[in-house]
N, C-alpha and C positions, 0 to 999 in steps of 0.2 A: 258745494261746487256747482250742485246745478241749478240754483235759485241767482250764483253769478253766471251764468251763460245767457239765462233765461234773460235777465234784466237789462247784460250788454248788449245783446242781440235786439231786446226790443228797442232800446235806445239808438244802435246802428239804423235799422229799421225806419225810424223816426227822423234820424237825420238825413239819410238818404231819402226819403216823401218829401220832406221840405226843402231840400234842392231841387228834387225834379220839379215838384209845385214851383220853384220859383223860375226854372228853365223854360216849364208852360207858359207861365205867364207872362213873362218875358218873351217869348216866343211869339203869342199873339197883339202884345200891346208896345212891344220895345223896337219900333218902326222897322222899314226896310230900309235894303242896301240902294244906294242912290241911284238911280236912273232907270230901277225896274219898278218903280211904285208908278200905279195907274196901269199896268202892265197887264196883261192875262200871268206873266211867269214873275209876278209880285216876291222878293224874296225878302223873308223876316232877314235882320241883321246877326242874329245869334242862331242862325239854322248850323253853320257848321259846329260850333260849340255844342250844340245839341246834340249833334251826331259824334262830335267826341267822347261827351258824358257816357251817349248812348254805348259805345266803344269800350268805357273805361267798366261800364256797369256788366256789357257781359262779359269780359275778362276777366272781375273781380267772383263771377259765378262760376264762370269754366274753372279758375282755379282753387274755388274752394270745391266745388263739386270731383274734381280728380283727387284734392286732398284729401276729400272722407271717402271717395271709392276706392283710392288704394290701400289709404287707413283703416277697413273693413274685411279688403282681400286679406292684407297683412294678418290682422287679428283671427278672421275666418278663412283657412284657403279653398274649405269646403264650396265656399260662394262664387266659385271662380269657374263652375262650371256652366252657370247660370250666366255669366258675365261671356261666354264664348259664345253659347246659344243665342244669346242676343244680337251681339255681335255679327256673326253667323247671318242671322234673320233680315236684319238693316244691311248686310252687303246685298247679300240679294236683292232686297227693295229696291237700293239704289242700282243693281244692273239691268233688274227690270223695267226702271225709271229711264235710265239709258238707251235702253233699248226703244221705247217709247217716245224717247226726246228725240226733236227735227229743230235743223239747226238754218234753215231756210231762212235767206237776210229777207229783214221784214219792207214791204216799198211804204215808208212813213214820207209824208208831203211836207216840204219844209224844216226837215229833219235835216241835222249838220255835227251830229253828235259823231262820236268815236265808240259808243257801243253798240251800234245794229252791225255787228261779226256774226260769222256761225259759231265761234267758240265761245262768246259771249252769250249768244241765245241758246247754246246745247245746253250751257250749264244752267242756264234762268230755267230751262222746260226741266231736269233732273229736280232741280228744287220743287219746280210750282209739281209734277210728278209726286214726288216722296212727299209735299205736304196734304195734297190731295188722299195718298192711301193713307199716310196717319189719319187724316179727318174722318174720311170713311171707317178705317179701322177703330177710332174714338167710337161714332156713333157708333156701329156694329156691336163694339162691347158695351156699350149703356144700353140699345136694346137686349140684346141675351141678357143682362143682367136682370134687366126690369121682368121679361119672359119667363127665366129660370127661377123667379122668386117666386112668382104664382103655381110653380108646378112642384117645388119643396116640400108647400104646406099639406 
């Protein structure tokens, strides 16, 4: 059973690299939309199809990744207390991020768009926020890791 998982997955895998390679490359050789070429805001023709794909790819993640996190609980409910603390940790981050975020409409020259809102730029500073302490939090754990090895031995 698990030499078929292994093979349909690499196979899945496989097919999805060779769409997205062909999305890329289309993306940069399969010209623009008519009358922004020569443009500074030049737009590929298949940009929104891109961003569909891109759509379609993390949905097909989110709901395989909720399929085996609750396929996991289920089997362990032991893990479920691990799954709160987490939880728990990321609400906070993001209150703290909130807390941090300024929602200040931005003065952009020549700007005629519909997203420079405060509610539109709260929530862009919560993300850039909560991506910012992950990155931090990333590197912080690869250094102690590399720190903590040297002082094991």
């Amino acid at each position: 059973m698990s030499e078929k998982v292994t093979r349909l997955t690499l196979i899945l895998l496989w097919v999805l690299m060779g769409i997205t390679v062909i999305f890329a490359i289309s993306f940069y050789v399969g010209g623009v939309v008519p009358g922004t070429e020569g443009t500074r805001y030049q737009e590929p023709k298949v940009t929104n199809s891109f961003i569909v794909y891109a759509y379609v790819l993390l949905a097909v993640t989110v709901l395989t990744l909720l399929f085996f996190a609750v396929r996991s609980y289920v089997m362990n409910p032991k893990g479920l207390k691990g799954l709160l603390i987490a939880l728990g940790v990321f609400a906070v981050l993001i209150g703290i991020s909130a807390l941090l975020a300024d929602n200040t409409v931005l003065d952009l020259p020549h700007y005629k768009g519909k997203d420079n809102v405060p509610g539109t730029l709260f929530m862009t500073d919560i993300g850039l926020y909560v991506a910012y302490f992950l990155l931090a939090g990333a590197f912080l754990t690869i250094i102690f890791s590399v720190i903590s090895h040297y002082f094991r031995k």
